[in-house]
C-alpha positions, 0 to 999 in steps of 0.5 A, spaced: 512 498 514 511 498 507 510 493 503 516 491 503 520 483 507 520 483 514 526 486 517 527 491 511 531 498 513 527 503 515 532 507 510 531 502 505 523 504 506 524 511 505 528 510 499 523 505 496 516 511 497 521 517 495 522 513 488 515 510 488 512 517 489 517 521 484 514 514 479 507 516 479 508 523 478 511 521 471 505 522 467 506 516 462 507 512 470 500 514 472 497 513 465 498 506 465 497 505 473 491 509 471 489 505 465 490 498 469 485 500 474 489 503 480 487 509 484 494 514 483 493 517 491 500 519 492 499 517 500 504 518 504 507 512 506 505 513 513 499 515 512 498 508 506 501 503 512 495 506 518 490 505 512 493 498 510 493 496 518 486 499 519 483 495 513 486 489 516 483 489 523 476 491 519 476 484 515 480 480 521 472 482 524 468 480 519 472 474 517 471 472 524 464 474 525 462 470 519 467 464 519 468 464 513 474 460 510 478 461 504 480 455 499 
């Protein structure tokens, strides 16, 4: 799922990534992105959400192990 609200249609999802991809293609779109310090991969969407959930499970270890609390 995408960065999106719980229960977001999955059509819904797909517009939104198809729209999104087609933004950062635009060279003006890119540059500021570029400019405000984002890495412009283009991942695709399934491909973004597996890192996403990987990327959480790695920080839930280390937040685990560590005991740390945030304020």
């Amino acid at each position: 799922r995408s960065c999106t609200a719980a229960g977001t249609p999955a059509a819904v999802q797909d517009l939104l990534a198809t729209q999104i991809a087609a933004a950062v293609k635009a060279p003006d779109v890119r540059q500021k992105l570029v400019e405000s310090g984002f890495a412009v991969t283009g991942t695709p969407r399934g491909d973004a959400e597996r890192m996403v959930r990987a990327e959480a499970a790695r920080w839930a270890a280390v937040v685990k192990a560590t005991g740390f609390k945030g304020d």
